[in-house]
Each structure stands twice: as structure tokens, then as C-alpha cells.
N, C-alpha and C positions, 0 to 999 in steps of 0.2 A: 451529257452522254459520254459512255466511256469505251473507246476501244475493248474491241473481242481479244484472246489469244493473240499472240504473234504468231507468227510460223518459225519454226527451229530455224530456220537458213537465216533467217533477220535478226534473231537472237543470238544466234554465233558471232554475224557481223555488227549488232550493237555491242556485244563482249570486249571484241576484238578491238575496238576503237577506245574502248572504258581502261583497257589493258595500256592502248600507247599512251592516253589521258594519263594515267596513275605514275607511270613510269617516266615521263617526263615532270611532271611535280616530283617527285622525288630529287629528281635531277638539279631543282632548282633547291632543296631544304633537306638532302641527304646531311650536311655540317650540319644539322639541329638533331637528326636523330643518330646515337647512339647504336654500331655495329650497322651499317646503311645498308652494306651489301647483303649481310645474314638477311637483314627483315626485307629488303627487294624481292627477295629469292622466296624467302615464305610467304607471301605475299605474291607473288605470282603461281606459285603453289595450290594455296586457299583460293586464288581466282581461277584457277586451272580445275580445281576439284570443285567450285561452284557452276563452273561452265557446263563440266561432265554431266555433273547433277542437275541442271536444268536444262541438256535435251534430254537428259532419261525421262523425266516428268514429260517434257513435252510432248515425245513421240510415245509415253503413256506406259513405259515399262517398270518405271517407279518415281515415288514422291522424292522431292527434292530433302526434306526433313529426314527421311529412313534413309537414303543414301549416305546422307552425311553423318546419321548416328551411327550406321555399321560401323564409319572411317573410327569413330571417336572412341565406338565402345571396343577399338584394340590395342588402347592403351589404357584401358580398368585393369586396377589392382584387386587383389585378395585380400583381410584384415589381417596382417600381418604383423603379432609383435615382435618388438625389440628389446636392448638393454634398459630403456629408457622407459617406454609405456607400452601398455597393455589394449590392444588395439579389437576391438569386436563389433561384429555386426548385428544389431536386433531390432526391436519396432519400440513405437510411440505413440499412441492410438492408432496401432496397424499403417504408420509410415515409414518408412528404413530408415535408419541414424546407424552410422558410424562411428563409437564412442573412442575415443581418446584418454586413458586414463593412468597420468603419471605414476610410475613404479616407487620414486623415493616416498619414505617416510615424515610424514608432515603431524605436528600434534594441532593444529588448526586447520579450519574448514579450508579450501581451493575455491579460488575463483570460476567461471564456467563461461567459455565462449561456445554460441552456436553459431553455427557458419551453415550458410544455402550458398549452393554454387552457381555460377552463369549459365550461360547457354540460351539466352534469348527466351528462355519458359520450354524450351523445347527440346534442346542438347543438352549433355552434362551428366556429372555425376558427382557425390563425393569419392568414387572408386575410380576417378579418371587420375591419374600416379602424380600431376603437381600439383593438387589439390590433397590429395592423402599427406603427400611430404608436406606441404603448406598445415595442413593440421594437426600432424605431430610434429612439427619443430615447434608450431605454436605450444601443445599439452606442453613438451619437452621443455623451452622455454621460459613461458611462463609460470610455467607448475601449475597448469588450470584442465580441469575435465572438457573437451572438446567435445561438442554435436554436431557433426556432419549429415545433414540433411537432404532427402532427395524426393523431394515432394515432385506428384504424378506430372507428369509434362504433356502439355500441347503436340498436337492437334486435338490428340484422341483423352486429353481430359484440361479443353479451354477454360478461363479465368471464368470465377473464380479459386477451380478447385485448385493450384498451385498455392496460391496466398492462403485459405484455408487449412491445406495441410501443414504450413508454415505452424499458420497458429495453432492448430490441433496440437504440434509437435511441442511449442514453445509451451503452452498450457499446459500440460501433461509433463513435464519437466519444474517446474516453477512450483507444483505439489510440495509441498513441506516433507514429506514421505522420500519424495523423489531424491530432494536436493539432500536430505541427509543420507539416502543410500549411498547416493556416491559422494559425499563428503562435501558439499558446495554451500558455500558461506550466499543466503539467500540477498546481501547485498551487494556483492560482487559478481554480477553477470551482464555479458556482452551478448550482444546480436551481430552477427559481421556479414557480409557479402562482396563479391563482386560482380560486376557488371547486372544483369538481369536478376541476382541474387541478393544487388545493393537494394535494389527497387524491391525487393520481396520484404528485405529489413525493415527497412526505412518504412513501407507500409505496415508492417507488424508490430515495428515500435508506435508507430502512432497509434495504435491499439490499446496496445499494452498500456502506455503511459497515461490513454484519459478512460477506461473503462474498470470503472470501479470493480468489478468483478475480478479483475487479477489483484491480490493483496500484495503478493510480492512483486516489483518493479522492476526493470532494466536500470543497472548504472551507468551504460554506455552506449552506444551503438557504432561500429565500422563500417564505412562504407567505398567500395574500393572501383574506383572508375563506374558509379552507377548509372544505370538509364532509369531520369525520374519522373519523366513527362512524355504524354504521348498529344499534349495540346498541339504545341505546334513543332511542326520537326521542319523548319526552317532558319532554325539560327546558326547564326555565324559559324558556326564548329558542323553543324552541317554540310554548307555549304563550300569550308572551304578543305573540308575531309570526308566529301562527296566518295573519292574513291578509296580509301582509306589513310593510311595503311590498315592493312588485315581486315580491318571488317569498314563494309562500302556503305553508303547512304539503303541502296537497293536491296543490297542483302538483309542486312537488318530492318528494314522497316518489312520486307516478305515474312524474316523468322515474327517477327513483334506480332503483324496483323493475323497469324497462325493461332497464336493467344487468343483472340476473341474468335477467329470464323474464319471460313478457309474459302468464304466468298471470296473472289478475286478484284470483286470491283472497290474493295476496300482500300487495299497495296498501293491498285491507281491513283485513288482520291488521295492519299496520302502522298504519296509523290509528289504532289499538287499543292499540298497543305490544303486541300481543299477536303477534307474527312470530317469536320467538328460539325453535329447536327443544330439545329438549332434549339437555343435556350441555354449555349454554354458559352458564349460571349462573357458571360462573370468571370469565367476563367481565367480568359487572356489576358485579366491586368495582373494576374499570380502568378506568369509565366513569361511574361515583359520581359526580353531581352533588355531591350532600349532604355528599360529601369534599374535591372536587378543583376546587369552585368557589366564588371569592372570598366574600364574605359576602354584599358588594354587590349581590349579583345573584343568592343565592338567596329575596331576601325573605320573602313568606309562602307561598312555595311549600312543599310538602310532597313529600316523594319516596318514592315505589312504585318497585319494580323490574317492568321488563317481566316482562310474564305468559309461561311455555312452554308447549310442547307444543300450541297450540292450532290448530297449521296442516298437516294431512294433504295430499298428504305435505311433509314437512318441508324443511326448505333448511339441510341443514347449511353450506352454502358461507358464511352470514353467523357463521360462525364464525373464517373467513380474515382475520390481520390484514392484507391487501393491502390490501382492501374498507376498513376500520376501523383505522388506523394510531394512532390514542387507545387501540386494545384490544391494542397491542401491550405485554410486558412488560418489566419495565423493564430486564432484559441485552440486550432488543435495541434498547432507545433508548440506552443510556449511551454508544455510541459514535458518536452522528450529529454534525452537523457544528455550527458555529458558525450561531445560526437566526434568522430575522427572521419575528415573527408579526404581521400586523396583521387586527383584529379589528374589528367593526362593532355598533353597539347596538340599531339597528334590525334583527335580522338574527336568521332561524331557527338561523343556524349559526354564532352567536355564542359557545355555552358550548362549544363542539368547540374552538376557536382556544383558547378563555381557560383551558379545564383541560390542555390539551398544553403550554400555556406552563410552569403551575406542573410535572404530571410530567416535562418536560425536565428543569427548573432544580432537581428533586428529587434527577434521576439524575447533577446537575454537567455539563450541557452549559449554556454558554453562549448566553442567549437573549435578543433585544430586541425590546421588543412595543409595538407602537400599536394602541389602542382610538380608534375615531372613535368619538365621543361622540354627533356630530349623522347616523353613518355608514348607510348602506344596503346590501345585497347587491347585487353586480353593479355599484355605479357604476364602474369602471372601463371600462364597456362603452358611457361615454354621455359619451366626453370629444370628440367631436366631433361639425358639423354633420351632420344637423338636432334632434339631442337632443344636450344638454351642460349638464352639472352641474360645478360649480363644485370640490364633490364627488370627482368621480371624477379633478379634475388635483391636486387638494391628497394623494390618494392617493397618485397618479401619483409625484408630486414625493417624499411619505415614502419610495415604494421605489426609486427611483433614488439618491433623498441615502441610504440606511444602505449600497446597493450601490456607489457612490464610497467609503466611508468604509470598509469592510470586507473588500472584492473586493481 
């Protein structure tokens, strides 16, 4: 049985406590992160603006997800070109892409990255300004046609219309028609993401790569601090980046469970690790912290498998490896493509990136992985004015340089 609503006055004073929590951790592993006072400060910010936005919800004057898209959609860009590429906005079976298409003269085909942005299935854009710059330095860069993609988001179009637009987009691009229109060599193409975006990839490439119906293949795929499993949200990088930095245990597992249903009693169970219905116990050995996670990083944690059956009625859907692309088996990872993981320490969704690495490299796909050491979730979203981390261009720079070198 699960607790009703809180009352705003209780949710204030649990905030307030989650706030001195976070900030005294800091206090103890500011020397690991990189600019400590910047990300304190935005990071009290981002807690200050999720506070605001769940008493608006509470006391019922607005949902905590439109509050915080207003905050986001005021930093969207226009398709803006430059000296360099030719930037425009159009559709893909009627889904927005943002096309990226280098100005020099090439007498051979361009490689072709598509990128899906974060934001939990719910926030984002590719017109949000460090993602746009993030996809023309890449066209720029690498000399490769970009797709920026912005498949419908959650609440009001739950999993799994998100993942479906993906592929709608990626299919309809992959046409032989398509790829010669804009100039793209049909064996030179990436799939990339971050965060919520990785998880959208990483579920599409497994698509792509075992259903016979696509002839043309992915050569790669990026995936850039992803969230890959929704099995159990108790591991170690959970537990011990509960409060973040930037994004908290609470928050994100609210935005995540907005993706399937905007019942409440779902959030709870999860909190719990108590949300997996029964009949998905197979799962848990393909999400095994205690197996699939370096040594380094299970220290003295101790590992529980998520608890079932505790959530009437049930959500078999988190049984979908779309959702959970970690909980996929391993005949349908051994044929994904050549992959770039990078991974973050400060980060909830840290042991998702670092255990997909090793069952890649299990099943013989070739994989190359960076761990920020000093790293955070989201800094790619804070590489320009008036927030800018140092951070999120040295990211920047990791996934551009292994997309030169492998694209």
C-alpha cells in the first residue's frame, strides 16, 4: 500500500533537507568535480526551480513537466546558417529534424550522424542552443550531414510513441533515395544520444541491426551518459548520486515514470525498487550490478534484487527491452554496431553506461568508452552562455574526436 499525495508544507520541508544533504556531499567530493562552485550553484538553481515546480503541481496551478519546459523552451534556437553549414528545419514521416549540412565541396559521399536529445522522454529539443552548437560543430567537424531529432515527448505522447518516432525518422532516412539526396555514403552512419536520447539510440540500433527489413545498417552508434534500464534503479551510482549533482534520484525517476503513466503510485514503487511486476525476474540477471559492474565502483555496496509484485495493477510494459536496452539478451546485442560509451562519475546513470560496455565487449562488439572521472549528467547542456562548464566542451571534444576517427 502506498502513501497518498504529500501536502506542499512536507514537500517543502523534505526539499529543504534533500538541499543541506546534497550540499554537504559536495562538501566532502568538491576536489573530484571540475569548477565545484559553478555546478554547487547550478545545482541549487535546478533544485530551487524543481522545488518551485512541485508546489505549482501541488497546490494544482500547473504540472511540474510544463513548468519546466516553459524554463527550457527559452533557450530554443532558429535554423540558423553559417559560413560553414547550411542549417534547416523540415519533417521525416511528419517528425522535426534539424538537418546539418556541410557547405565545403566533397567529391565523395559524407558520413551522416543522427542525434535525439535528452530530457527524460519529456524535456528537450534539438533547437535547445548547446545542442544545435553540439550538431554543427559535429556537420562542421566531421564533414557529415546531421539529423537532429525531436520525437513527441511524454506525458501527452507516452512510450512507445517517442522510440517509434525515432525509428519512423531513422527509416525514412536510411531510403537509398534519401541518402543520395543529401550525399551520404549508406555505410557510414551513426546513431548518437545523450542521456534519455542514449536510451532512445541504443533501443533503435537494436532494431536496426537484427531486423531484416532495414538493408542498410548503422556503422556505429554514441551514446553519451545514457539511461539504459529501468529494472532496477538501485545501484550503486544511484544510491550514492541520490542527490545529484544536477539531476537527483527523485527527479528523474518522476520525469522517467511520466514515459509510461502519470499514475503516481508508480514513482513510489520505484523509489522502493519495488515497481518490477511479476514474470520479470529473467531480467535481473541482465542488469546484475554484482556481476556486470567493475570492481571499482561496487565498493561496499551490497546488492538486493528489485522486489515484485508489489504494484496493482502491474506495468508489464517495463518488461520491454525498448524501455531498457541493458535488459536486452545477448543475441540481440551481438550484432550492434561499432559503439562509443562515455560515462560520467558523478552520475545516477552511471552503472547503466559502464555495465552495457562490458555485455557489449562480452558479446564481441567492438566498444570504446570514456569515463569522466571529474564528470556530471547533463553537462553537455551547459557548453554555452550564460551557463558554461568547462565540462561539458571537453565532452564535446571526446565525441566529436572518436566520430572523426571512426565515422
Amino acid at each position: 500500500m502506498y502513501d497518498g499525495p504529500s501536502h506542499p508544507i512536507a514537500e517543502i520541508s523534505g526539499s529543504l533537507i534533500s538541499t543541506r544533504k546534497r550540499i554537504s556531499k559536495y562538501m566532502l567530493h568538491e576536489e573530484n568535480i571540475e569548477e565545484p562552485w559553478k555546478v554547487r550553484i547550478m545545482d541549487a538553481a535546478i533544485k530551487t526551480t524543481s522545488l518551485v515546480a512541485t508546489i505549482l503541481e501541488k497546490i494544482g496551478l500547473k504540472r511540474l513537466e510544463d513548468f519546466l519546459a516553459i524554463l527550457v523552451k527559452l533557450d530554443y534556437t532558429q535554423p540558423i546558417s553559417d559560413e560553414n553549414v547550411t542549417v534547416m528545419d523540415t519533417t521525416f514521416s511528419d517528425i522535426p529534424v534539424r538537418l546539418y549540412l556541410p557547405k565545403r565541396k566533397r567529391e565523395s559521399q559524407r558520413p551522416a550522424v543522427i542525434f535525439i536529445h535528452g530530457g527524460a522522454f519529456v524535456l528537450g529539443s534539438y533547437k535547445h542552443t548547446p545542442l544545435d552548437l553540439l550538431n554543427r560543430w559535429t556537420a562542421n567537424k566531421v564533414d557529415a550531414v546531421v539529423v537532429g531529432v525531436d520525437p513527441r515527448l511524454a506525458p501527452e505522447y507516452p512510450f512507445p510513441v517517442p522510440y517509434e518516432d525515432v525509428v519512423s525518422v531513422v527509416k525514412y532516412f536510411l531510403h537509398d533515395k534519401i541518402l543520395a539526396k543529401y550525399g551520404v555514403d549508406p555505410n557510414r552512419i551513426c546513431i548518437s544520444g545523450d542521456s534519455s536520447g542514449g536510451t532512445l539510440a541504443a533501443g533503435v540500433a537494436q532494431l536496426i541491426q537484427n531486423d531484416p527489413e532495414f538493408k542498410n545498417k548503422l556503422k556505429a552508434q554514441a551514446l553519451i551518459y545514457p539511461g539504459l534500464q529501468l529494472v532496477d534503479v538501485s545501484m550503486p551510482s544511484h544510491r550514492e548520486n541520490e542527490h545529484g549533482p544536477l539531476l537527483s534520484r527523485k527527479l528523474a525517476i518522476k520525469l522517467a515514470c511520466l514515459y509510461l503513466t502519470q499514475d503516481k503510485a508508480l514513482p513510489q514503487a520505484m523509489m522502493k525498487n519495488q515497481h518490477m511486476p511479476y514474470g520479470s525476474m529473467h531480467l535481473f540477471k541482465l542488469v546484475n550490478w554484482s556481476t556486470f559492474l567493475p570492481e571499482k565502483y561496487k565498493k561496499n555496496h551490497v546488492y538486493t534484487e528489485p522486489i515484485i509484485g508489489k504494484l496493482n495493477p502491474s506495468y508489464s510494459i517495463l518488461l520491454d527491452s525498448r524501455l531498457s536496452p541493458l535488459a536486452a539478451n545477448d543475441s540481440q546485442l551481438r550484432n550492434l554496431p561499432l559503439t562509443y560509451i562515455l560515462t560520467c562519475e558523478h552520475d545516477i546513470l552511471r552503472d547503466d553506461g559502464l555495465m552495457y560496455v562490458l555485455r557489449l565487449q562480452n558479446v564481441g562488439v567492438k566498444v570504446s568508452h570514456d569515463h569522466m572521472e571529474d564528470g556530471i549528467h547533463g553537462a553537455l547542456s551547459f557548453m554555452a552562455a550564460p551557463v558554461y562548464l568547462k565540462l561539458g566542451i571537453r565532452i564535446k571534444d571526446k565525441y566529436i574526436n572518436w566520430l572523426e576517427e571512426n565515422l
